[in-house]
PyMOL CGO cylinders between C-alpha atoms (Angstrom):
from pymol import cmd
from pymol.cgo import CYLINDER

trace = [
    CYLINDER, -21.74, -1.15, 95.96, -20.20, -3.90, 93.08, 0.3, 1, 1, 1, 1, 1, 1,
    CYLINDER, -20.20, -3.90, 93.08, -22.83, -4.20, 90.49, 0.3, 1, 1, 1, 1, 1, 1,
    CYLINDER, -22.83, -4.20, 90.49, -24.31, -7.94, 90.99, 0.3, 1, 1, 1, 1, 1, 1,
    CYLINDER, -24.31, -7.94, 90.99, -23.01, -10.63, 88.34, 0.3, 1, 1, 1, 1, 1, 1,
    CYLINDER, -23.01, -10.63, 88.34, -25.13, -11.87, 85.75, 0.3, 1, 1, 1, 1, 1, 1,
    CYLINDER, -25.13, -11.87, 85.75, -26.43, -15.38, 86.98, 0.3, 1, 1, 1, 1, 1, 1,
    CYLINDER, -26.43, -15.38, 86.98, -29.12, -18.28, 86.31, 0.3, 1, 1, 1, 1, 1, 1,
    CYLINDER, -29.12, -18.28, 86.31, -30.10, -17.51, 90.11, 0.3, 1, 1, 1, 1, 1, 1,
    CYLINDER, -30.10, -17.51, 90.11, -31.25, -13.60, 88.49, 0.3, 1, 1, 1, 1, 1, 1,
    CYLINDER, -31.25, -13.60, 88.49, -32.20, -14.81, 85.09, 0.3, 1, 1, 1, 1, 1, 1,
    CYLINDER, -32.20, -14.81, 85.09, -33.09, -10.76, 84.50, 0.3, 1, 1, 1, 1, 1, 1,
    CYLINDER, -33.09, -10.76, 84.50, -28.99, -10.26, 84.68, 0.3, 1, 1, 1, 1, 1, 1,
    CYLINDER, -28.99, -10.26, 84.68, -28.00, -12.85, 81.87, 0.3, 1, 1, 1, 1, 1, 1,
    CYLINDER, -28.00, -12.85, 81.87, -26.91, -11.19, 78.70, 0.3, 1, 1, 1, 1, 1, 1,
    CYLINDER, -26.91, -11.19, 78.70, -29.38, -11.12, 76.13, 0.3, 1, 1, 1, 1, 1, 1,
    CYLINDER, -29.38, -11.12, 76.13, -28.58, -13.79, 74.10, 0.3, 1, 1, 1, 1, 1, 1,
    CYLINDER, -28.58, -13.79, 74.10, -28.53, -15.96, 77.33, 0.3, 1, 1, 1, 1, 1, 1,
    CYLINDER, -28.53, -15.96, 77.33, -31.49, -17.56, 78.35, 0.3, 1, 1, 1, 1, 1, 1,
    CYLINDER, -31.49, -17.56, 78.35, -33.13, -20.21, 80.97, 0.3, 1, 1, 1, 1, 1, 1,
    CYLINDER, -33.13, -20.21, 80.97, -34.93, -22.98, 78.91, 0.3, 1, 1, 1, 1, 1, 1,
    CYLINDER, -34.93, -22.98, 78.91, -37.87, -25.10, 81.00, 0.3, 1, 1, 1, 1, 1, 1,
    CYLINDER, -37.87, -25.10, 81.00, -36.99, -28.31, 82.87, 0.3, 1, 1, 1, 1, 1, 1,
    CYLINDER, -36.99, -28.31, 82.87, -36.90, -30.20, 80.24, 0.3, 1, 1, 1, 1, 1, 1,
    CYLINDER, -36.90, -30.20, 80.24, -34.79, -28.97, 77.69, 0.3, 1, 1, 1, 1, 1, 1,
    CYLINDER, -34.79, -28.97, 77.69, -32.04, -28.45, 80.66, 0.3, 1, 1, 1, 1, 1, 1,
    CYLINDER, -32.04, -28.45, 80.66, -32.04, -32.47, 81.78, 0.3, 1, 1, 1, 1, 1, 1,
    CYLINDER, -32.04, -32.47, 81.78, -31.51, -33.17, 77.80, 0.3, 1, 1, 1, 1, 1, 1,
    CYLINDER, -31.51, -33.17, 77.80, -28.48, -30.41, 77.73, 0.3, 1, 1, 1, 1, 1, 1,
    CYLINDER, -28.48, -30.41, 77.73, -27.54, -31.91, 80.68, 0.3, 1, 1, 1, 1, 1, 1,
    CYLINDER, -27.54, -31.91, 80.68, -27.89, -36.03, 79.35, 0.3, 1, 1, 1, 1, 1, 1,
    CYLINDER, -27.89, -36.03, 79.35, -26.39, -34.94, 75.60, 0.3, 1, 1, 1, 1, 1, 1,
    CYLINDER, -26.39, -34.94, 75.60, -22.99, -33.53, 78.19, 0.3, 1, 1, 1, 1, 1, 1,
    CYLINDER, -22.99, -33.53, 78.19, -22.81, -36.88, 79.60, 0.3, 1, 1, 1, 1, 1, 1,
    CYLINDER, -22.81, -36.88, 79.60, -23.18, -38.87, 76.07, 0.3, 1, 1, 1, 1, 1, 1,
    CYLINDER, -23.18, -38.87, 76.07, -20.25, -36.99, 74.85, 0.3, 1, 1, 1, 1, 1, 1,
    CYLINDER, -20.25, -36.99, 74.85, -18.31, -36.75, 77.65, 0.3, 1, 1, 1, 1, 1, 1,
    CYLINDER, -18.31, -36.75, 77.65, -14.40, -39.08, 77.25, 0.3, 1, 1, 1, 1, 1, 1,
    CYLINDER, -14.40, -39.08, 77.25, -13.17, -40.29, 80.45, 0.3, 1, 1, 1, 1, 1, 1,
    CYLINDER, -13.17, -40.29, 80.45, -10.07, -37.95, 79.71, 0.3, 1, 1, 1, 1, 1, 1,
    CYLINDER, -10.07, -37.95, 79.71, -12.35, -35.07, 80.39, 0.3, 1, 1, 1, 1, 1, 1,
    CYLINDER, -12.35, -35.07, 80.39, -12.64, -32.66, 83.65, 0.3, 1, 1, 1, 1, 1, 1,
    CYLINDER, -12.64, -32.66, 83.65, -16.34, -32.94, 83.99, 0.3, 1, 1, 1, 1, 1, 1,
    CYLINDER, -16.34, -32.94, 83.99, -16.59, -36.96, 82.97, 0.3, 1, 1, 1, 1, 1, 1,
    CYLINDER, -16.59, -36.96, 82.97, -18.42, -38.21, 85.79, 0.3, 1, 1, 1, 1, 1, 1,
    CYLINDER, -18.42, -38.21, 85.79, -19.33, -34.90, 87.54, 0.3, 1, 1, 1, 1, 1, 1,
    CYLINDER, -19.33, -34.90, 87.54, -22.28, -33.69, 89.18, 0.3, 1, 1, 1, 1, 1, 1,
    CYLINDER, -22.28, -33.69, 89.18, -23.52, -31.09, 86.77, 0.3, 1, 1, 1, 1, 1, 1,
    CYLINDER, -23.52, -31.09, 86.77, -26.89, -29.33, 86.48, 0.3, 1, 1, 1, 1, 1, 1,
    CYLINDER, -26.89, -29.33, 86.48, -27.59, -27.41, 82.95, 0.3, 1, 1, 1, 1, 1, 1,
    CYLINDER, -27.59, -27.41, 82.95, -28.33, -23.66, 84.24, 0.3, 1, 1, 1, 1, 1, 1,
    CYLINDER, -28.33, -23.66, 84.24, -28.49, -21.41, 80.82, 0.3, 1, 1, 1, 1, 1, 1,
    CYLINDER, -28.49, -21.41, 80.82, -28.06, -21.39, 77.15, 0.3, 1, 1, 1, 1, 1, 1,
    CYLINDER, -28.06, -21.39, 77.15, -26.84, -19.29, 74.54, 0.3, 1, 1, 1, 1, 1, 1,
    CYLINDER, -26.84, -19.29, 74.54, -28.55, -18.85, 71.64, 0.3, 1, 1, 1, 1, 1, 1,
    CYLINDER, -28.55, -18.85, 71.64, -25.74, -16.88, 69.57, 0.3, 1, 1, 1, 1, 1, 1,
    CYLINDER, -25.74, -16.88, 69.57, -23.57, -20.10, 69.82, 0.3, 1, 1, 1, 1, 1, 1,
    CYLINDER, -23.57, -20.10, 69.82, -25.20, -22.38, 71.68, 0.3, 1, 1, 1, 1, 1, 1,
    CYLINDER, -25.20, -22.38, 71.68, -22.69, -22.60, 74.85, 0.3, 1, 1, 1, 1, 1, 1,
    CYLINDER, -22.69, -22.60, 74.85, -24.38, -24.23, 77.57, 0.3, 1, 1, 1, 1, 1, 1,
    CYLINDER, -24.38, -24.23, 77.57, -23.96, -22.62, 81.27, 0.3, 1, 1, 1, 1, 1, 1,
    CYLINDER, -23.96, -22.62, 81.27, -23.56, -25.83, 84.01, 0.3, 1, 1, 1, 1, 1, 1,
    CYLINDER, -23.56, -25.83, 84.01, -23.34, -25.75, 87.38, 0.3, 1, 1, 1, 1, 1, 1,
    CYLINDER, -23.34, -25.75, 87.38, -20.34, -28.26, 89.10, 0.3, 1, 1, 1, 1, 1, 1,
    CYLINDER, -20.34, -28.26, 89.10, -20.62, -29.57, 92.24, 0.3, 1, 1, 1, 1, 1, 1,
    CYLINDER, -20.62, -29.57, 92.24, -18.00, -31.59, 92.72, 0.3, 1, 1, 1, 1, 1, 1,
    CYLINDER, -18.00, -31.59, 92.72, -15.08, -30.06, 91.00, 0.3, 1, 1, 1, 1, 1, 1,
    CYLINDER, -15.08, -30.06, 91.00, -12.82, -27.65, 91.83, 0.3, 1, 1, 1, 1, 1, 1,
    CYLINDER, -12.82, -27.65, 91.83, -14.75, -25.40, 89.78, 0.3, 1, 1, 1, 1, 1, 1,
    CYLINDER, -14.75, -25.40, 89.78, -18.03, -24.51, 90.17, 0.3, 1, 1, 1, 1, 1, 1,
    CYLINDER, -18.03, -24.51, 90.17, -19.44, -23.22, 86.83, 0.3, 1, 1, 1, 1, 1, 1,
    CYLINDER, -19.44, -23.22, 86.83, -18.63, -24.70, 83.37, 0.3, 1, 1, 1, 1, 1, 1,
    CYLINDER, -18.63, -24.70, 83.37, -19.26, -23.40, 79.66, 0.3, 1, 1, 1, 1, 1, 1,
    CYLINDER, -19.26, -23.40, 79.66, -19.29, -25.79, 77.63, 0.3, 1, 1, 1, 1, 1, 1,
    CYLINDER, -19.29, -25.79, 77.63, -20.21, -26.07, 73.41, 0.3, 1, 1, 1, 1, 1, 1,
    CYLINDER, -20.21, -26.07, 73.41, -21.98, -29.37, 73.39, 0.3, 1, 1, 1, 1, 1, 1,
    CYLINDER, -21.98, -29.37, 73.39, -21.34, -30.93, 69.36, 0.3, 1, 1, 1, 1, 1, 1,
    CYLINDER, -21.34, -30.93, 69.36, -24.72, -32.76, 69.31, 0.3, 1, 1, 1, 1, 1, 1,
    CYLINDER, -24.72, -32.76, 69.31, -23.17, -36.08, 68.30, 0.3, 1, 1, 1, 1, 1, 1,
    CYLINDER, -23.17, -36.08, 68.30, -25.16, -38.26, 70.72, 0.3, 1, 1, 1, 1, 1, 1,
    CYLINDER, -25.16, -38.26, 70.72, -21.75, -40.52, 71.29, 0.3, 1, 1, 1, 1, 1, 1,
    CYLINDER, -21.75, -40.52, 71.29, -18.97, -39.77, 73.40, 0.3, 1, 1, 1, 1, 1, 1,
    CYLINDER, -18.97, -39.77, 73.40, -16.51, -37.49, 71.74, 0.3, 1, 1, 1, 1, 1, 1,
    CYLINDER, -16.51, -37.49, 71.74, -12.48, -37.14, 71.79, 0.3, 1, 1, 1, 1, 1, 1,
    CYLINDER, -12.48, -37.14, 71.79, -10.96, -34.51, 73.84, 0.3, 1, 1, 1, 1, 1, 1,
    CYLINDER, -10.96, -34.51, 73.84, -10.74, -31.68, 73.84, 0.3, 1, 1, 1, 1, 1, 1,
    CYLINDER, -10.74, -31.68, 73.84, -14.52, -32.17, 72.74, 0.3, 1, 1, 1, 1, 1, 1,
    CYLINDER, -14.52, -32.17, 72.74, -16.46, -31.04, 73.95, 0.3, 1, 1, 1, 1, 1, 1,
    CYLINDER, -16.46, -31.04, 73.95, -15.08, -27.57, 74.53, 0.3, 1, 1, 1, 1, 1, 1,
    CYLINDER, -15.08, -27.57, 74.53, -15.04, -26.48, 77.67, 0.3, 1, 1, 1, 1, 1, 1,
    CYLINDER, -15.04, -26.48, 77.67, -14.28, -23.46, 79.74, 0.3, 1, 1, 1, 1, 1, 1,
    CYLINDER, -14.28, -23.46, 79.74, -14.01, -24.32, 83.84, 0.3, 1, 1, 1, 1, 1, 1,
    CYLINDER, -14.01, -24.32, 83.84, -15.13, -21.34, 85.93, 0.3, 1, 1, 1, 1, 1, 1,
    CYLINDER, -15.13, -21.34, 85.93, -14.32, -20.46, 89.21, 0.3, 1, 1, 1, 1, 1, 1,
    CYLINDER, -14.32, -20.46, 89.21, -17.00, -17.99, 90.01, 0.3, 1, 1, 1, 1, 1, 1,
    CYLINDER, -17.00, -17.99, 90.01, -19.02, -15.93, 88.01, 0.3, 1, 1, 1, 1, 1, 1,
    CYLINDER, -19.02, -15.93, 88.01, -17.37, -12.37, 89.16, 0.3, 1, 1, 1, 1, 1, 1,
    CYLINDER, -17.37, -12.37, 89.16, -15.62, -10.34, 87.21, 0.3, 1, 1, 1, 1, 1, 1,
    CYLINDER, -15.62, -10.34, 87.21, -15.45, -9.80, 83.63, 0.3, 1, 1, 1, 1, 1, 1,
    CYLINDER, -15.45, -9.80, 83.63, -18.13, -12.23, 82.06, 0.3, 1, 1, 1, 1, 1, 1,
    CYLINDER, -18.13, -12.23, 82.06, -16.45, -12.91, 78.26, 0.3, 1, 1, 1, 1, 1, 1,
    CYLINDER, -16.45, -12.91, 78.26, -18.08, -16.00, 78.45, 0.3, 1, 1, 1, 1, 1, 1,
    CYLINDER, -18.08, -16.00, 78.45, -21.46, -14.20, 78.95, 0.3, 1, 1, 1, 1, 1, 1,
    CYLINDER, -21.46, -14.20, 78.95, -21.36, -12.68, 75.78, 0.3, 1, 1, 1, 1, 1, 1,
    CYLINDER, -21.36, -12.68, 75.78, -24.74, -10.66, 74.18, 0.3, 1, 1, 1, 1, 1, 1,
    CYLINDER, -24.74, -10.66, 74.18, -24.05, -12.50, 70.78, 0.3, 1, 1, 1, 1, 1, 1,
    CYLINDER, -24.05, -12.50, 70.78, -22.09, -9.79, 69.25, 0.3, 1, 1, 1, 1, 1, 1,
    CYLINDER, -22.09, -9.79, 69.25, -18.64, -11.14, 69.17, 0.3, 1, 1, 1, 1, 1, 1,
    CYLINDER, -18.64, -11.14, 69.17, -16.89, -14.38, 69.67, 0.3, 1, 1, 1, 1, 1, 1,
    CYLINDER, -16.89, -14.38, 69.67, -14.94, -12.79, 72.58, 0.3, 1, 1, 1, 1, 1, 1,
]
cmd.load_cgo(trace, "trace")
């Protein structure tokens, strides 16, 4: 049996330094990706719901729905203005399977 991938949907998988914040600190992660967001960028004007948050580097884990991709990780600058690409970063995610570098515990920047 494959062990079962971290995700937000089994918040008792995520990585340590991973966590779920309430309602409403996910809706402002979630407005703040949208302020930043150029028109240049793959997730400018996607439907995108914040699902976890790192607090080693303060990635942000979203859920796509309307992409090709279904999960993004994206580090959010807190500007409160739209940014130039490639800003914010951004890491596109097929699935969550596999090796989860992007999950990291907060012990390395791998």
């Amino acid at each position: 049996m494959l062990p079962t991938p971290p995700t937000p949907d089994n918040p008792g998988r995520l990585p340590a330094a991973w966590w779920i914040p309430d309602d409403g600190v996910l809706h402002g992660l979630e407005r703040e990706l949208h302020r930043e967001l150029p028109p240049d960028h793959p997730l400018y004007g996607a439907r995108v719901r914040a699902a976890a948050r790192c607090e080693a580097c303060d990635d942000v884990l979203f859920r796509v729905t309307d992409r090709s991709f279904r999960w993004a990780v994206v580090h959010l600058t807190w500007s409160g203005r739209q940014e130039q690409s490639p800003w914010p970063r951004t890491t596109p995610l097929a699935d969550l399977e596999g090796p989860q570098r992007f999950l990291h515990d907060g012990t390395s920047d791998a």
